[in-house]
TORROMAR-116984 format. One line per 2 residues: number of its first residue (from 1); their letters; for each residue x, y, z of C-alpha. Coordinates in steps of 0.2 Angstrom, whole numbers, plus 2048, in hexadecimal, padded with zeros to 3 digits. Layout:
TORROMAR-116984
NUM	a	X,Y,Z  ...
END
This chain:
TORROMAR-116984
1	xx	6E6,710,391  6F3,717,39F
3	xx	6FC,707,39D  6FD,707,389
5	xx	701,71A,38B  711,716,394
7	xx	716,707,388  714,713,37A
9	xx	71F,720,383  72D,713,387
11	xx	72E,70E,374  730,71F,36E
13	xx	73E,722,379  747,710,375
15	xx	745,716,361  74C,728,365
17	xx	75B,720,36E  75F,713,360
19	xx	75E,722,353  76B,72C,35F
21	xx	778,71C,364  780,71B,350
23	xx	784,72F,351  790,72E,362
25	xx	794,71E,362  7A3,722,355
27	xx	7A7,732,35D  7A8,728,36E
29	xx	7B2,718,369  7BB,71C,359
31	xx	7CF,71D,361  7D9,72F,359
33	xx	7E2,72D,34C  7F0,738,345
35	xx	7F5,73A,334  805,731,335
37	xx	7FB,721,33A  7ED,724,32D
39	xx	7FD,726,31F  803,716,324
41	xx	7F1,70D,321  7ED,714,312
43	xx	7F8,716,304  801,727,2FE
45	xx	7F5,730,2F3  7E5,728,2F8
47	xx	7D5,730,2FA  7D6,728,30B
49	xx	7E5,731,30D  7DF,741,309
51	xx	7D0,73E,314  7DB,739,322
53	xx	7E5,74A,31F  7D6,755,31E
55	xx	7CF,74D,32D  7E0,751,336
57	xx	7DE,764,336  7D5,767,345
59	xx	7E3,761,351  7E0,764,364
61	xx	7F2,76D,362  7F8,773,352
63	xx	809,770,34D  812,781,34E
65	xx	820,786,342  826,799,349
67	xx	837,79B,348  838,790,337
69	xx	842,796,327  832,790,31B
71	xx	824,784,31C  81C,77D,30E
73	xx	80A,776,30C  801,76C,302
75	xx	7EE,770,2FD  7E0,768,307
77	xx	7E1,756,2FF  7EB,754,2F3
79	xx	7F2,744,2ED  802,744,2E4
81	xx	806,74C,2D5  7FE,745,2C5
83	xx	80D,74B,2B9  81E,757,2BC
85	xx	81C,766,2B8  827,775,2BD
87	xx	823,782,2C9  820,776,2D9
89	xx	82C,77D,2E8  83F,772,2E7
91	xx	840,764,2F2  854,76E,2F8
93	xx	855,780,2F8  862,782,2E9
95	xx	861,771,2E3  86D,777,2D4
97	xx	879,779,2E1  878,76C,2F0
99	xx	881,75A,2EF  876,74F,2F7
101	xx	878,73E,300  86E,731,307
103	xx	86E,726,319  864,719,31E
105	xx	856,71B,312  850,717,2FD
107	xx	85A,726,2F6  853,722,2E3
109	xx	841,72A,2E7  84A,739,2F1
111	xx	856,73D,2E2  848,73A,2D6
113	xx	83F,749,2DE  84B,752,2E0
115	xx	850,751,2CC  83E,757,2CB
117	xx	836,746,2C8  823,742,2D1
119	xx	820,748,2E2  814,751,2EA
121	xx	818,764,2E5  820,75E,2D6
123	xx	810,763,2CC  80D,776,2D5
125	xx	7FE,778,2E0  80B,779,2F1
127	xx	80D,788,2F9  81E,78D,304
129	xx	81C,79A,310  82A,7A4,317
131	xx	830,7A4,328  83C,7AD,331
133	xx	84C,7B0,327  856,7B1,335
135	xx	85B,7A8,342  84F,7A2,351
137	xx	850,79C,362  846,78E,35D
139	xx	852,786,34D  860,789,356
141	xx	858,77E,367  85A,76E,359
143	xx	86C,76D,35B  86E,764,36E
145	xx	881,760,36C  890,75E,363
147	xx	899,74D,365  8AC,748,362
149	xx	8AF,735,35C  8BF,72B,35B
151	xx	8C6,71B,358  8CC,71B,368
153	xx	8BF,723,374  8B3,715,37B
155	xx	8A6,722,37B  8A1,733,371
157	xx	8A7,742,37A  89D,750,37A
159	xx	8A6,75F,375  898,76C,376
161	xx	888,76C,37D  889,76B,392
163	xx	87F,779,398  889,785,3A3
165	xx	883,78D,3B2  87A,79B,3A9
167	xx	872,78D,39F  87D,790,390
169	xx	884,785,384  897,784,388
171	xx	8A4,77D,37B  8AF,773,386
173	xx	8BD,76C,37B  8C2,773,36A
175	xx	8C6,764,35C  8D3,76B,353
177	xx	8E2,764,356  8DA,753,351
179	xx	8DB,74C,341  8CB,749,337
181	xx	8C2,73A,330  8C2,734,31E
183	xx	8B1,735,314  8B6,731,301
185	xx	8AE,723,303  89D,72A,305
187	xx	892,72A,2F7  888,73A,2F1
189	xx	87D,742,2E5  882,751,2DA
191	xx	878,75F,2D7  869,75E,2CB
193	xx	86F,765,2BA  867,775,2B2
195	xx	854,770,2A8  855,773,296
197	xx	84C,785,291  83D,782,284
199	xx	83E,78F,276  834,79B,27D
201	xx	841,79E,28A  835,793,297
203	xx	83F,784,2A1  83A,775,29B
205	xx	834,768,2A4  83E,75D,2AD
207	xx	842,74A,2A9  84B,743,2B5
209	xx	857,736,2B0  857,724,2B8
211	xx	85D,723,2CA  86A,718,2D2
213	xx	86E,715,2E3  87E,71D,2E9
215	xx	888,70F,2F1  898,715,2FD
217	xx	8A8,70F,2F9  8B3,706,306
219	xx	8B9,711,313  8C8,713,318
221	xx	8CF,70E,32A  8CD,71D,335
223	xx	8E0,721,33D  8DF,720,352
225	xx	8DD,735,353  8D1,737,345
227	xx	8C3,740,34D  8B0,740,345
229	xx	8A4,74D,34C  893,74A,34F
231	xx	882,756,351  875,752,35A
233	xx	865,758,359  854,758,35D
235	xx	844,75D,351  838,76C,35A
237	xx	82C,765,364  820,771,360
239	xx	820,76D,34E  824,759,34F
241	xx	819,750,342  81A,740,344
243	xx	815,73A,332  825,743,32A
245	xx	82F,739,321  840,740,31E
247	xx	84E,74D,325  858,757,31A
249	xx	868,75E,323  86F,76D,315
251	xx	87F,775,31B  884,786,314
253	xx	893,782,306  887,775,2FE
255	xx	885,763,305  878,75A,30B
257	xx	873,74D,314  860,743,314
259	xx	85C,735,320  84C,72D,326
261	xx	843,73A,336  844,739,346
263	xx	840,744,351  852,743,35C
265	xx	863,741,34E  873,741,34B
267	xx	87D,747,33E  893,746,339
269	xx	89A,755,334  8AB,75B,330
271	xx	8B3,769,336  8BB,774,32A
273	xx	8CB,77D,330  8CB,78A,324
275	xx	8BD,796,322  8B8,792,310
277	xx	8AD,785,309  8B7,77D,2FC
279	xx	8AF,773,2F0  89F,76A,2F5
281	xx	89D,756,2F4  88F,752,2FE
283	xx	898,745,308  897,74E,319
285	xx	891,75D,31F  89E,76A,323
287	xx	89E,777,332  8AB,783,336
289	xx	8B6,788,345  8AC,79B,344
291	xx	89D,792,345  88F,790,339
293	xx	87C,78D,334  872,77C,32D
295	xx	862,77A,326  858,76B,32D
297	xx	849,767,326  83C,75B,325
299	xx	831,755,318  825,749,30F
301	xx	827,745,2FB  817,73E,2FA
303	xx	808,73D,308  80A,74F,310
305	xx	80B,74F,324  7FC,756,32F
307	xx	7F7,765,32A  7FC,764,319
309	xx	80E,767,31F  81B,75F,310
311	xx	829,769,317  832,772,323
313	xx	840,77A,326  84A,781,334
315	xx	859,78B,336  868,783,344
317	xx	875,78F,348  886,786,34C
319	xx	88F,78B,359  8A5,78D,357
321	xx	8AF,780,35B  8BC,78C,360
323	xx	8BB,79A,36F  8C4,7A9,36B
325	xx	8BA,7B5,377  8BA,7AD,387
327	xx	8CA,7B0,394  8C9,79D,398
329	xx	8C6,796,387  8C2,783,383
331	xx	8D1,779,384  8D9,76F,373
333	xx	8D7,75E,371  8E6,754,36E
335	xx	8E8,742,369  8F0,737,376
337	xx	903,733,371  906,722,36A
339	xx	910,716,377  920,719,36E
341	xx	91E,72D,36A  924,730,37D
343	xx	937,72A,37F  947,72D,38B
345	xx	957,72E,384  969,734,38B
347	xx	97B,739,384  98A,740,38A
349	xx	987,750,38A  976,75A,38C
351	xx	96C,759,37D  96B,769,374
353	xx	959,76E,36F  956,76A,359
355	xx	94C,774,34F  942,768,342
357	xx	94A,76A,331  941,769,323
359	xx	92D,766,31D  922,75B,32B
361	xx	922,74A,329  917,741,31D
363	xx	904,740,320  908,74D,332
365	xx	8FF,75D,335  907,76D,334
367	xx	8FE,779,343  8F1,784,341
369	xx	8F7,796,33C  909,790,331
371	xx	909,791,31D  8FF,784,319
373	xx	905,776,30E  903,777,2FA
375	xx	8FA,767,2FB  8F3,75B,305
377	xx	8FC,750,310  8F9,73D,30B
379	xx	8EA,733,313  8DF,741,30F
381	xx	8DC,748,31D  8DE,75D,31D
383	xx	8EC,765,32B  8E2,76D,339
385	xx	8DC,780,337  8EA,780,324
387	xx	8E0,778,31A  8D6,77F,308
389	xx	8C7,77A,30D  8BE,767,30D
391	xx	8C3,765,2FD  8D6,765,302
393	xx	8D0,758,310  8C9,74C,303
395	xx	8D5,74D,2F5  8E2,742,2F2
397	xx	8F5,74A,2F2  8FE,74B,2E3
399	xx	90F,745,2E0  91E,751,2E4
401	xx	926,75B,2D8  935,754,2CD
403	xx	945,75B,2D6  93E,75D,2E7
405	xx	946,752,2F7  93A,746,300
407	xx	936,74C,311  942,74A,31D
409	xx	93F,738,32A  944,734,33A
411	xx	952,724,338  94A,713,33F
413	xx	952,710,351  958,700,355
415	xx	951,6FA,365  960,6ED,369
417	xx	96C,6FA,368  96C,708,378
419	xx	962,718,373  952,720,376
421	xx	945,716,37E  931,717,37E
423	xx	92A,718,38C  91E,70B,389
425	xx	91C,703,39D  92E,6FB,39A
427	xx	93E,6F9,39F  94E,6FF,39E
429	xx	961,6FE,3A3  96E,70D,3A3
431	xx	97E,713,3AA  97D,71F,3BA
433	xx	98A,72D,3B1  97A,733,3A5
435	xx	970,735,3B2  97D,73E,3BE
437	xx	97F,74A,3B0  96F,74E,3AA
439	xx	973,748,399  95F,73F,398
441	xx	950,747,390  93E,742,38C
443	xx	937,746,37E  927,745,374
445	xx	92A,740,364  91D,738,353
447	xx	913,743,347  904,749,351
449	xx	912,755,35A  913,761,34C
451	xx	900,765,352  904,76D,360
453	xx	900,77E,362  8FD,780,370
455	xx	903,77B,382  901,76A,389
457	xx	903,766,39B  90B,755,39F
459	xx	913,751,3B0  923,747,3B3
461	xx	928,73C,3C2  937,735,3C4
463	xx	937,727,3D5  945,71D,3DC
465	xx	93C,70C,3DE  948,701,3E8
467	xx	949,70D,3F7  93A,715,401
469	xx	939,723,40A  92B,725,417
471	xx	923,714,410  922,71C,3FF
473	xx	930,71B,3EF  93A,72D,3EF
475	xx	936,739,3E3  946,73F,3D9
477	xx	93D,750,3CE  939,75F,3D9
479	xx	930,767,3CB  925,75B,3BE
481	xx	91C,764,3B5  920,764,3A2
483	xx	919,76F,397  91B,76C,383
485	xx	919,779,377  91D,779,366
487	xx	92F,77E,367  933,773,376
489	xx	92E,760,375  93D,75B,381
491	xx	93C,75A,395  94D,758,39B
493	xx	953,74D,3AB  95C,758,3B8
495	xx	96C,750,3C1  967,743,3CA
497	xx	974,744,3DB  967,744,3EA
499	xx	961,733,3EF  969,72C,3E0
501	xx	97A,722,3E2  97C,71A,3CF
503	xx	974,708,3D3  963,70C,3D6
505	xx	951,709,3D0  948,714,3C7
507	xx	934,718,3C0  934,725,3B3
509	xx	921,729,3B1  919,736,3A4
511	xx	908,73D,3AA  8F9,748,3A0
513	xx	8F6,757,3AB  8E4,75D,3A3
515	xx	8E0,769,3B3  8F1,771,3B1
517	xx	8EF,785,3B0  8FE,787,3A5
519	xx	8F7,779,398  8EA,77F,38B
521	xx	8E9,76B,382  8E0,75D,38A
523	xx	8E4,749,382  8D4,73F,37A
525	xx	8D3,730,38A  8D2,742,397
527	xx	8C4,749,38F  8B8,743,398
529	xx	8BD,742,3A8  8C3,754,3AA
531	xx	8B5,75E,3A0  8AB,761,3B0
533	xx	8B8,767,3B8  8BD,770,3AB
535	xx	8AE,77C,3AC  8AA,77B,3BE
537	xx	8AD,789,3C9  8B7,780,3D7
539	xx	8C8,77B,3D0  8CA,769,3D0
541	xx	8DA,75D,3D6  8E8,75F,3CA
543	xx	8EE,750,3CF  8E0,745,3CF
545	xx	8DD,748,3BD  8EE,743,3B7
547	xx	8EE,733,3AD  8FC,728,3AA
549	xx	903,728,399  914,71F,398
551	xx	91F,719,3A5  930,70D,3A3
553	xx	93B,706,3B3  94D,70C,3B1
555	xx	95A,700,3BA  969,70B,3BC
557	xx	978,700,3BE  98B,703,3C0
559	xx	98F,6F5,3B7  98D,6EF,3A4
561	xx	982,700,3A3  983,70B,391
563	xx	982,71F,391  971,71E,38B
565	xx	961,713,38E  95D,701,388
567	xx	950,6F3,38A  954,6E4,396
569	xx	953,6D8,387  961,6E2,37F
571	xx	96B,6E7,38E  96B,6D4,394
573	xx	97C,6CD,39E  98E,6D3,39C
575	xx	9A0,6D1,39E  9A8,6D9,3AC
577	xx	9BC,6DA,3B2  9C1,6DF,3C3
579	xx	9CE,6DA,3CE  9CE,6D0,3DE
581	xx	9DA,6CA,3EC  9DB,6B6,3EF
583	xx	9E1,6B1,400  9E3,69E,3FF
585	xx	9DE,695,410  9E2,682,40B
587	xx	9EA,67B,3FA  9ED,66E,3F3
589	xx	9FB,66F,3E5  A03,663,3D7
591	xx	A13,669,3CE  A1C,660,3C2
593	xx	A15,64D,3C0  A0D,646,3CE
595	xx	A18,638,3CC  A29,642,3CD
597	xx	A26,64C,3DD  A18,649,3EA
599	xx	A0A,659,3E9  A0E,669,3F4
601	xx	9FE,66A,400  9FC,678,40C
603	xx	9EF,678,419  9F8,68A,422
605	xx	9EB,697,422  9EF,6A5,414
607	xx	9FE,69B,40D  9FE,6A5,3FF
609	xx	9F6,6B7,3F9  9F4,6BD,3E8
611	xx	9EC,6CA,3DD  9E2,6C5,3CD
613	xx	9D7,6CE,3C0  9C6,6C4,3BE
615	xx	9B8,6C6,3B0  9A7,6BE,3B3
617	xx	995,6C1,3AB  98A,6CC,3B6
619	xx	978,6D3,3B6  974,6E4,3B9
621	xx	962,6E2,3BB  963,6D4,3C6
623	xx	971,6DA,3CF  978,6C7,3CF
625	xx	988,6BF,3C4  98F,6AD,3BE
627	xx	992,6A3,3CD  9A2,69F,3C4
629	xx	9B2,6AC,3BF  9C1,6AA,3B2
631	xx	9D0,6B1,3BE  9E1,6B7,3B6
633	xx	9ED,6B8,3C4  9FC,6B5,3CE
635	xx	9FF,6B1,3E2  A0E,6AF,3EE
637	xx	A0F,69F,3F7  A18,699,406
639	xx	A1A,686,404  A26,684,413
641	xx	A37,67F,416  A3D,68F,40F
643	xx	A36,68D,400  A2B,69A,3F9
645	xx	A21,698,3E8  A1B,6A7,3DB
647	xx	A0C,69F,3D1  A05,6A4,3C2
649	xx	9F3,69E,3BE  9E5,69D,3B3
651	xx	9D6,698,3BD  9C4,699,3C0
653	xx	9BC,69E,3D3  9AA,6A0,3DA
655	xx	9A3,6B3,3D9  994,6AE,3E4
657	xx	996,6C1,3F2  997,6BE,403
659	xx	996,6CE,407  98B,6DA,402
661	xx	983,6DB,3EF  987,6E4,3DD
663	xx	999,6E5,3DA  99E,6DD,3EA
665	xx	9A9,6CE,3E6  9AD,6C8,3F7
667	xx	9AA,6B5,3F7  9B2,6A5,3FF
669	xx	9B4,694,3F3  9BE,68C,3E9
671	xx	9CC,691,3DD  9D3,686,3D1
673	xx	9E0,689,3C4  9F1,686,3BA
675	xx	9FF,68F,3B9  A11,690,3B9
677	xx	A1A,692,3CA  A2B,695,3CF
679	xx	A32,691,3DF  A40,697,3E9
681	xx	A49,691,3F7  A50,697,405
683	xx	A5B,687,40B  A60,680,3FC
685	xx	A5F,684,3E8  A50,68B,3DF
687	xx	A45,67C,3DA  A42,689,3CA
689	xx	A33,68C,3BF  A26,67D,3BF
691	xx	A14,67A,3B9  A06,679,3C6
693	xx	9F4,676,3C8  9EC,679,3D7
695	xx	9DC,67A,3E2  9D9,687,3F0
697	xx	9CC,68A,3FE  9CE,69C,3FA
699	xx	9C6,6AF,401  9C6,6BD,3F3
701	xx	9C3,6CF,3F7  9BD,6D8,3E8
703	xx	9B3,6E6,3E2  9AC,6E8,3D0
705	xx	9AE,6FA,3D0  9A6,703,3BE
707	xx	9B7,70A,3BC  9BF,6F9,3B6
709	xx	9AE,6F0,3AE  9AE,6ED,39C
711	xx	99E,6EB,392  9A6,6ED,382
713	xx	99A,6F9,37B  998,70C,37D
715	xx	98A,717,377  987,727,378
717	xx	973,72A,372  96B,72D,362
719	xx	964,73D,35E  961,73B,34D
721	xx	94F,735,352  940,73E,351
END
């Protein structure tokens, strides 16, 4: 009995444990789910769906939406709106009034919904509850940074968003001296048009219309200081919901922009120089130099998110993209000038600072704070801080009136001819007199100069290369620092007498000077080098952070050198005159016919001496002329017995300097020429006048001195050049 007794009591246990093991097995090995993965299983709409929603209420940390603008919910398993009706909450806030476009994602079911086709609060039953109107700590943490892009940065540079040492925000550079991208070609939705009234005086329900996709046109090619700026943000974490589907990014004069959610995002923006709106597009979110507000929310059209969350909306607070408050504000960005908007030129007398005459050029940027323009410029892209609005940014300019003079342009230079020069890491050839003088400016020159409103640091340096002093080349400019504003684009050259004899070597270098305290503008490419040092508390080395921006090698030369600069191509070799003094050491001579009298050869050491004027080609550069000269001269020659011969000659001699370099002519060689000579004689009758031809083993002492060289050409700058 004892022993069936304890079969029967093991049996009953085995049963009450089978009964129990299907009610925890599930609850033990069934993984968690949330309702993002159970949307994507299921279709929207589904009673699985709904299920999956329902199920998802009881979250071990409910999402939390303090600080929103709005929330709105759906009810407890719904799924999907049978039929449009009206009275559901809008998909935008003013969808009457907000142009809408697209990125990344379908925009036909967006817009169908948003023209109050099917979705999920198209047919009432959702509820939107009001947060905080105003604005949070919490909407304006989504905003991380604020990001500067251009054709010609490798890398965006972030132009707000480093946390100072207080933990603060800082806006390191302000963007408005740069120009501003096109987006006409963007593609966007208008506003939804007013539904029809029924008779009763009820709105009617709506019927949307069919729905195309909105394609972008072609862009156009972004210019090389076109600046687009870029927010980033991030979604709260302590409402992220990972089963929403969409963001929507609404500005405050009307546009807005939907692309697929993510919890970390970006979005282009374009900054509006003036503070009003102008007329919305929808191509691209505008934001103002005073700052601003966005709204960013995200939301479902269908499936609602955990919780029965279809949407939720958060207001971000925009910083200003100018500092007007601090002592040390952020510094201007400026656009690097293009290789030939920095150039040297001279004259013969100081130049005299010029007023510009006239309208800006075509398609330039008048500065912040002067009469804006009636229109805008060509190439659709608004003046900085003069412009109406973004809608004078995106429109295109219309013709000028009849009767009005076209604006004003700078004459084309010709670069064969000696005038102003880039400095575009070249070089050039000059006369030492300008530089003597003083008469040589730099200036910085193009379109983007009319910008300038503030003041931009450069430093100048001006070396002699082909003398060292202490192992290094000697620095000719005490004082380097340039500083343009808009009245003074010019840096002038001071007399060059110290360690500067006329034939001399020469670097001209232009450098940006970012840490300078007199400077309030930094160039694009030292943005982000200097930024820290910007900030920081401990001063950095102002000359550690200068940057190279245009150099040229002036060769200086005596001879064949014009009054103002030109290229090496265009300077090339030239003609020089200067005179020189043959002493003939041994000659050999033939007058008359060989035949009628034997030749006259003198081997008597300086048998004759003469004077003649000589003209060969000569390089400056190279410092080095023809080995061969034409001579035009005459000499005294003692042939012996009494006699004594006066030569006239045309001839040729070698020019290759014995002694010392440049214009030294002293050489030893040959001369060979024909002439006429007459001879006289002391013992007997003159033998008369006679032709001759010779050759001598000759010495000439001469010296090409600039006073007497002949380059034929003269110029005297050209100012006429912006």
């Amino acid at each position: 009995m004892s022993a069936r007794k304890s079969s029967i009591f093991l049996s009953i246990i085995a049963i009450a444990v089978a009964l129990a093991a299907p009610a925890t097995s599930p609850a033990q090995d069934e993984p968690e789910t949330d309702a993002g993965e159970a949307e994507g299983d299921a279709p929207a709409g589904s009673p699985a769906s709904a299920r999956s929603a329902a199920g998802a209420l009881p979250m071990a940390v409910p999402a939390d939406f303090g600080g929103s603008l709005q929330v709105v919910r759906a009810p407890a398993g719904t799924a999907g709106a049978a039929a449009s009706s009206a009275g559901g909450p809008e998909i935008f806030p003013d969808a009457r009034r907000v142009w809408m476009t697209v990125r990344d994602t379908d925009p036909v079911p967006i817009e169908a919904a948003r023209r109050g086709g099917r979705w999920l609060c198209s047919g009432g039953g959702c509820a939107a509850q009001t947060g905080d109107p105003g604005q949070s700590p919490v909407g304006d943490q989504v905003l991380r940074s604020i990001k500067l892009q251009t054709p010609t940065l490798p890398l965006p540079l972030t132009i707000w968003g480093r946390l100072s040492e207080d933990g603060q925000r800082l806006l390191d550079f302000d963007p408005v001296l740069l120009g501003r991208r096109s987006y006409r070609h963007v593609c966007a939705y208008r506003p939804i048009a007013e539904a029809a009234r029924s008779p009763s005086g009820a709105p009617a329900a709506p019927s949307p219309e069919r729905v195309d996709v909105c394609r972008d046109g072609r862009p156009e090619p972004p210019p090389a200081d076109a600046g687009e700026l870029t927010l980033g943000m991030q979604w709260p974490k302590q409402s992220e919901m990972a089963d929403f589907h969409y963001l929507a990014i609404v500005d405050s004069c009307g546009n807005a922009r939907v692309q697929p959610f993510q919890r970390t995002f970006t979005v282009p923006v374009l900054e509006v120089a003036s503070g009003a709106c102008g007329r919305p597009d929808g191509k691209v979110l505008r934001v103002f130099p005073g700052g601003g507000w966005l709204r960013v929310s995200a939301f479902n059209l269908h499936a609602p998110a955990a919780g029965n969350v279809v949407n939720a909306t958060y207001r971000v607070t925009i910083p200003p993209l100018e500092n007007l408050v601090e002592s040390n504000p952020a510094r201007l960005l400026f656009p690097d000038p293009l290789a030939d908007d920095l150039k040297v030129d001279c004259g013969p007398t100081p130049i005299a600072q010029r007023a510009d005459l006239g309208g800006a050029p075509p398609g330039s940027h008048r500065p912040p704070g002067s009469r804006p323009p009636a229109v805008a410029p060509p190439g659709g892209r608004a003046p900085p801080r003069a412009a109406a609005g973004p809608a004078a940014a995106q429109a295109p300019s219309p013709a000028p009136p009849p009767g009005a003079l076209p604006p004003r342009r700078a004459p084309d230079v010709d670069p064969s001819r000696p005038g102003p020069q880039p400095l575009a890491h070249g070089a050039v050839v000059i006369s030492p007199a300008p530089l003597r003088l003083g008469n040589c400016r730099i200036r910085l020159t193009g379109q983007t100069k009319h910008r300038l409103v503030a003041p931009l640091a450069l430093h100048v340096s001006l070396t002699r290369t082909d003398q060292l002093r202490g192992g290094a080349p000697i620095e000719l400019l005490q004082d380097g620092t340039w500083i343009v504003t808009p009245s003074s684009a010019e840096f002038p050259l001071p007399p060059l007498a110290e360690d500067f004899d006329g034939d001399a070597r020469l670097r001209l270098a232009v450098y940006s000077h970012p840490l300078s305290p007199q400077g309030k503008v930094v160039l694009l490419s030292d943005a982000g080098r200097v930024a820290s040092s910007l900030r920081s508390s401990e001063p950095g080395d102002p000359e550690r952070a200068r940057r190279l921006v245009g150099s040229v090698a002036i060769h200086s030369v005596p001879l064949c050198g014009e009054d103002n600069f030109e290229t090496l191509d265009a300077a090339g070799s030239c003609f020089r005159a200067y005179l020189t003094v043959p002493a003939m050491l041994a000659t050999l001579q033939v007058t008359r016919a060989p035949w009628v009298e034997k030749p006259l050869v003198t081997r008597s050491v300086l048998s004759a001496v003469g004077v003649a004027l000589a003209v060969d080609r000569y390089d400056p550069v190279e410092r080095r002329a023809f080995p061969v000269a034409a001579q035009l001269g005459g000499f005294v020659q003692t042939l012996g017995e009494g006699r004594v011969g006066l030569l006239g000659y045309v001839g040729v001699a070698p020019t290759v300097p014995i002694l010392g370099s440049g214009g030294n002519t002293t050489s030893f060689g040959f001369l060979a020429g024909i002439g006429l000579e007459y001879i006289t004689n002391e013992a007997g009758p003159d033998e008369g006048l006679k032709p001759a031809a010779f050759v001598s083993a000759v010495v000439q002492v001469g010296q090409a001195a600039p006073q007497v060289s002949t380059s034929g050409r003269a110029s005297f700058g050209t100012y006429a050049g912006d």
